[in-house]
C-alpha positions as CSV (number, residue, x, y, z in Angstrom):
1,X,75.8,-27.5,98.8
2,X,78.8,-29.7,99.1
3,X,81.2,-29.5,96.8
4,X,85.3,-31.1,96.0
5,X,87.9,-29.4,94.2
6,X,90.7,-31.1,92.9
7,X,93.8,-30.4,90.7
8,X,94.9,-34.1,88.8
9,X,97.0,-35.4,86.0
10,X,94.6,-37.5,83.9
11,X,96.2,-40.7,83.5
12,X,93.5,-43.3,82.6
13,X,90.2,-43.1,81.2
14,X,89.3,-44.1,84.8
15,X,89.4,-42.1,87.8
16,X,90.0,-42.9,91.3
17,X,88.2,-39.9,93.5
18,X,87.5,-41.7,97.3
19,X,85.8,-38.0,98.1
20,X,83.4,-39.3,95.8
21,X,81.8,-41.6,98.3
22,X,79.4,-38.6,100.1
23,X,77.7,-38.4,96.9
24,X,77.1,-41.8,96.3
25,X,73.2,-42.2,95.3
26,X,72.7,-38.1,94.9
27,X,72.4,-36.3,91.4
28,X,75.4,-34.2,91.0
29,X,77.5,-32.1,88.0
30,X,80.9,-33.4,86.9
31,X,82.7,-30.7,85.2
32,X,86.1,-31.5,84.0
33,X,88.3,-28.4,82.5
34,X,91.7,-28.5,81.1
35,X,94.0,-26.5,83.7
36,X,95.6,-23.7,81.8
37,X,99.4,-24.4,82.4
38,X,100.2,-20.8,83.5
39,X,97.5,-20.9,86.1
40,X,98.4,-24.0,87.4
41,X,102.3,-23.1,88.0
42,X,100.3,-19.7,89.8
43,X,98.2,-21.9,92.0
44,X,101.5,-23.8,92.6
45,X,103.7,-20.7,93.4
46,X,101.0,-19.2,95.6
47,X,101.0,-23.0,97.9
48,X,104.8,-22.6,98.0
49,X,104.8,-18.8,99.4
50,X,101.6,-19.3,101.9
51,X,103.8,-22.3,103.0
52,X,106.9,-19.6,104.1
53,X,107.3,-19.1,107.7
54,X,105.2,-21.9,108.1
55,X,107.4,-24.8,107.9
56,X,110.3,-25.8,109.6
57,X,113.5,-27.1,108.4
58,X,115.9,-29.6,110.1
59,X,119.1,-28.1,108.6
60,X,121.0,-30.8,110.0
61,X,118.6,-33.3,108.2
62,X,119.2,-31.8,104.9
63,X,123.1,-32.0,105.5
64,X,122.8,-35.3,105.7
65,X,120.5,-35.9,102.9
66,X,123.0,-34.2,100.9
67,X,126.4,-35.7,102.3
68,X,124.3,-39.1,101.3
69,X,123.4,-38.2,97.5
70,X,126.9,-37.2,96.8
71,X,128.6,-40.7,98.0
């Protein structure tokens, strides 16, 4: 079974979902739950840890980004 997952801000009563597109034609379940705040900052946290030792910094990039915001 195929299936999407996605985290949004509501915004509009219309959504914009391009995954949508594979099920054009097929029967499917929408469900739409209001994200507890506590467990999204969680799923949040948990990206931003799996993401350490997995990304690379340009120190000398940020040093510059930051000699430019303070002029």
């Amino acid at each position: 079974m195929k299936s999407i997952h996605k985290y949004i801000t509501v915004n509009s009563d219309t959504l914009y979902i391009p995954e949508l597109k594979q099920f054009f034609g097929k029967r499917v379940e929408l469900l739409i739950k209001q994200e507890n705040l506590q467990k999204s900052e969680k799923y949040k946290m948990k990206h931003f840890f799996d993401a350490i030792g997995k990304i690379e910094i340009d120190e000398n990039a940020v040093h510059q980004l930051r000699e430019r915001s303070i002029s």
